[in-house]
C-alpha positions as CSV (number, residue, x, y, z in Angstrom):
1,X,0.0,0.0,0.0
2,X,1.8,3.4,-1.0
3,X,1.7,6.4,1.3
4,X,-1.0,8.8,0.7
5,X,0.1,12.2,-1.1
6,X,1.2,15.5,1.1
7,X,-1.9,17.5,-0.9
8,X,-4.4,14.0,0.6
9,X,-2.7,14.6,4.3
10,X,-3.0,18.5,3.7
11,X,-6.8,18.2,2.8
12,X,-7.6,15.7,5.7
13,X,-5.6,18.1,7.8
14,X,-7.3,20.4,6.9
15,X,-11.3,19.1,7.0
16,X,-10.2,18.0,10.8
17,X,-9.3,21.7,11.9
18,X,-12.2,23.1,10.6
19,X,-15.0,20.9,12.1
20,X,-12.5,21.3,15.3
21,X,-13.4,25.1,14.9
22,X,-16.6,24.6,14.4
23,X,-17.4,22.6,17.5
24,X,-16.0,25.8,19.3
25,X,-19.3,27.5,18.0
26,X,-21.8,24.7,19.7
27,X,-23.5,26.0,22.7
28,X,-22.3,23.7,25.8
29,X,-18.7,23.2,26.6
30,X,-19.6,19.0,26.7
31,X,-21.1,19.3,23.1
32,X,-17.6,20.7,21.9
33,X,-16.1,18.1,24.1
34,X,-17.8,15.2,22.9
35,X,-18.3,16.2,19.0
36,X,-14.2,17.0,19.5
37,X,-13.6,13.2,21.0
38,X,-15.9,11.8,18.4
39,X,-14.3,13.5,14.9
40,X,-10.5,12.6,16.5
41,X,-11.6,8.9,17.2
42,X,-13.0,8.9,13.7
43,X,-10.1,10.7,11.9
44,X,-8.0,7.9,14.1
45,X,-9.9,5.2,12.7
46,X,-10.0,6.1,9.1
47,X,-6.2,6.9,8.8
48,X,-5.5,3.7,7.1
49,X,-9.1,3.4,5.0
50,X,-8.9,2.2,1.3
51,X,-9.6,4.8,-1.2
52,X,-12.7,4.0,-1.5
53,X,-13.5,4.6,2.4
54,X,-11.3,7.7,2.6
55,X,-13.2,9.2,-0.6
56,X,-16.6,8.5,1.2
57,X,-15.5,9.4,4.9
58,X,-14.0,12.7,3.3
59,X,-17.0,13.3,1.5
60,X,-19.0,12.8,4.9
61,X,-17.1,14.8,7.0
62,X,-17.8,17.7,4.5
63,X,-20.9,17.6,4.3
64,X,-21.2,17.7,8.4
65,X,-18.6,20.9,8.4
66,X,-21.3,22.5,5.4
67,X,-24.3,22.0,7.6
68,X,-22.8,22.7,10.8
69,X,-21.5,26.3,9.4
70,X,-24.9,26.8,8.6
71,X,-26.5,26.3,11.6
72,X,-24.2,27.9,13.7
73,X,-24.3,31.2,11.5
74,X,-21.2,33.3,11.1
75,X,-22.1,35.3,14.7
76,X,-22.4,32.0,16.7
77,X,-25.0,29.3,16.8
78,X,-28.5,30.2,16.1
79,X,-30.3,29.6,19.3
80,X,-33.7,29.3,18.0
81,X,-33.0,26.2,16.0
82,X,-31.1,22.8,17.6
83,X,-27.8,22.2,16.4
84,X,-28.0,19.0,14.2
85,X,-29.7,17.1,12.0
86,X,-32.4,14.1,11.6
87,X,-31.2,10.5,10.0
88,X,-33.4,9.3,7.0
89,X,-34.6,5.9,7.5
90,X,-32.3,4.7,4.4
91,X,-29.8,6.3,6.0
92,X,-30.0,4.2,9.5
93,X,-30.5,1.1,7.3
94,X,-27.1,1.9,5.3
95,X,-25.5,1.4,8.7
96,X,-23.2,-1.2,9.4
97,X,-23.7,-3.0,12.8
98,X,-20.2,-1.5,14.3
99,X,-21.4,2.3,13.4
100,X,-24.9,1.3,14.8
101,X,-23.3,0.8,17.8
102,X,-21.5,4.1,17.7
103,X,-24.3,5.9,16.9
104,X,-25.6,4.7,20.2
105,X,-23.1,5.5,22.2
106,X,-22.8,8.7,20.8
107,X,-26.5,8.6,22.0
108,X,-26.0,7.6,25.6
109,X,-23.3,10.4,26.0
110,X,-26.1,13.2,25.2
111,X,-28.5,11.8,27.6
112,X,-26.5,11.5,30.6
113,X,-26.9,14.1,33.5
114,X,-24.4,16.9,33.4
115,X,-22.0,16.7,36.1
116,X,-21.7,19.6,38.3
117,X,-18.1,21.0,37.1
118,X,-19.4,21.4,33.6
119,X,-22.5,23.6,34.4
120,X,-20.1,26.4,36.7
């Protein structure tokens, strides 16, 4: 397998700093945390995808930074609407077992109760 091109690492760079700036815009400090956590974990994971993968994870990652920039507006996040998004059904069914499972977890972590030392 042949090492991926500077211009590749530059873009991928690149895509991760912004969504990193972006979660700076989300209203609670554990939403930053945890969407922070979640894209590094991911970028992690995917640094040794196929092409294919990379071209699709890439593309996904995009589109996340496009719609979050939207919602959060260019003089921080638009209060009035949640930050975020609704799945499609084919989307949940394109899902493989192993991101199911992340999705849930992902899930359980925005449910729990805040702990006192991140509402001061």
């Amino acid at each position: 397998m042949s090492s991926p091109s500077f211009e590749h690492v530059r873009k991928v760079r690149m895509l991760y700093k912004t969504v990193l700036r972006l979660h700076r815009g989300f209203p609670e400090p554990a939403m930053k945390k945890l969407g922070d956590d979640y894209a590094r974990d991911e970028f992690k994971r995917h640094a040794t995808a196929d092409p294919t993968q990379t071209r699709i994870f890439m593309d996904e990652w995009t589109k996340y930074a496009m719609d979050l920039s939207k919602q959060l507006g260019i003089k921080g996040p638009k209060t009035s609407k949640p930050v975020g998004s609704q799945m499609s059904p084919n989307q949940i069914d394109s899902l493989s077992v192993e991101q199911i499972a992340q999705l849930y977890e992902l899930y359980q972590e925005t449910i729990k109760p805040k702990v006192a030392s991140e509402s001061s």
